[in-house]
C-alpha positions in Angstrom: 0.9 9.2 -1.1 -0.2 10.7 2.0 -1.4 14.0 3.3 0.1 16.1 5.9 -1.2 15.7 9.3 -2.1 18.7 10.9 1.4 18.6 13.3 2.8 18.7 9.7 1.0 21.0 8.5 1.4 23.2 11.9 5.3 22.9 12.0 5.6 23.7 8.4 3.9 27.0 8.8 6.2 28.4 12.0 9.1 29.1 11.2 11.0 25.8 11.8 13.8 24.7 10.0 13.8 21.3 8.5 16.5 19.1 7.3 16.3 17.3 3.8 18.1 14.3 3.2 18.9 13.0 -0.6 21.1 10.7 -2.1 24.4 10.7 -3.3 25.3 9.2 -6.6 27.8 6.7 -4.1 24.3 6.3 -2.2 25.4 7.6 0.4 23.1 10.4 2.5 23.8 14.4 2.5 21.7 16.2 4.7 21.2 19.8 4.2 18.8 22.5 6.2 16.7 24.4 4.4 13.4 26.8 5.0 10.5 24.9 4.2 6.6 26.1 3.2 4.0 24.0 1.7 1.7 24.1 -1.2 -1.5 21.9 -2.4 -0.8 19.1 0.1 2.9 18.9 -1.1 6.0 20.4 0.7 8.1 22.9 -0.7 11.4 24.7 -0.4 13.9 26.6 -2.3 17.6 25.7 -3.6 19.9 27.4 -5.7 20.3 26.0 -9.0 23.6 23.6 -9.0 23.4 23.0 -4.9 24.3 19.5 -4.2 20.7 18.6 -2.9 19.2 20.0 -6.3 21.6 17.7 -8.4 20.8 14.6 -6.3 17.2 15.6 -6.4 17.1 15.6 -10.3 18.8 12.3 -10.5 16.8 10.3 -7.6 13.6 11.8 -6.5 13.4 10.0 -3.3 13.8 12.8 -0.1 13.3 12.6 3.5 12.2 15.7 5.1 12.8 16.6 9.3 11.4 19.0 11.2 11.5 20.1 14.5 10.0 22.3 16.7 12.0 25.1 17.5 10.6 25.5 20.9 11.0 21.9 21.8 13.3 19.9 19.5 11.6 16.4 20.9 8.8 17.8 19.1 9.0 16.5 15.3 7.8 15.4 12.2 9.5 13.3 9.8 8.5 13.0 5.7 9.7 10.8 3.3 8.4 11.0 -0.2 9.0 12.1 -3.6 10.1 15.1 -5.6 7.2 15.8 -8.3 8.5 19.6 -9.5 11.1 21.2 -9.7 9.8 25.4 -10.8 12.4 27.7 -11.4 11.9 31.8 -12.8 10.4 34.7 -11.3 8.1 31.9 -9.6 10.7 31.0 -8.0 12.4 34.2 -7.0 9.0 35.2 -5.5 9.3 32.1 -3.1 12.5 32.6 -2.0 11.5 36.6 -1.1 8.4 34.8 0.8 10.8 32.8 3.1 13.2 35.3 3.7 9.8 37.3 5.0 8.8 34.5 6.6 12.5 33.6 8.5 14.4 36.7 8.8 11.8 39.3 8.2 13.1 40.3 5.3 11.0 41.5 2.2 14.1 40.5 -0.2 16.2 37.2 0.3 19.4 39.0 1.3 22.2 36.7 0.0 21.0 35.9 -3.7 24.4 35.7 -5.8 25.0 37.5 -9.5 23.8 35.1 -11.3 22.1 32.3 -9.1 19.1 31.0 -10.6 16.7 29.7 -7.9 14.6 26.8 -7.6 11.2 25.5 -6.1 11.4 21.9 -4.9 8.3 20.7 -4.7 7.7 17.0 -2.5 5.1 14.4 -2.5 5.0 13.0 1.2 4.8 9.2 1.1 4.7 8.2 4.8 4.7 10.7 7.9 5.9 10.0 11.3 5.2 12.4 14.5 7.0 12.1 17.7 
């Protein structure tokens, strides 16, 4: 275990998107973007219950995490860790309103589906790199 450098932590905290890769039950990779935060030295973002990177996730914890700066995409961190939680409820519906805030400006996330439960992914980092 590691803890975030302050580029990390820096990146994390604009609102950058970052790309998580997980594996597939073939092993091969699937990459997805998400909107990313942080919490308590770990990195977190929010999935929808069901998502491919959610199912992976559950069944191999091990993640790698890339984000750029969106000013200057040479500018980046990359992550690779562990998922340690997974926090799902009104927790977790909280969070997601925070991004959208956060992203889009938004006080509600805009394009929650009837019936789509979401989910906090919370991520150990194991080993940073900064270019």
């Amino acid at each position: 275990m590691t803890d975030l450098t302050d580029k990390a932590r820096t990146l994390i905290d604009e609102p950058n998107f970052a790309y998580v890769a997980t594996v597939m039950e073939d092993g091969s990779p699937q990459v997805s973007p998400v909107w990313i935060d942080r919490e308590d030295g770990r990195v977190v973002f929010n999935t929808a219950v069901g998502r491919v990177k959610e199912r992976n996730l559950r069944r191999d914890p091990r993640i790698a995490i890339s984000i750029a700066d969106r000013g200057d995409q040479y500018s980046k961190v990359d992550i690779r860790g562990r998922v340690t939680d997974f926090v799902e409820g009104d927790e977790a519906d909280r969070h997601i309103d925070k991004m959208a805030k956060k992203y889009i400006g938004q006080e509600t996330y805009p394009w929650k589906s009837p019936g789509e439960q979401r989910v906090i992914v919370k991520v150990q980092p194991e080993r940073i790199s900064e270019m």
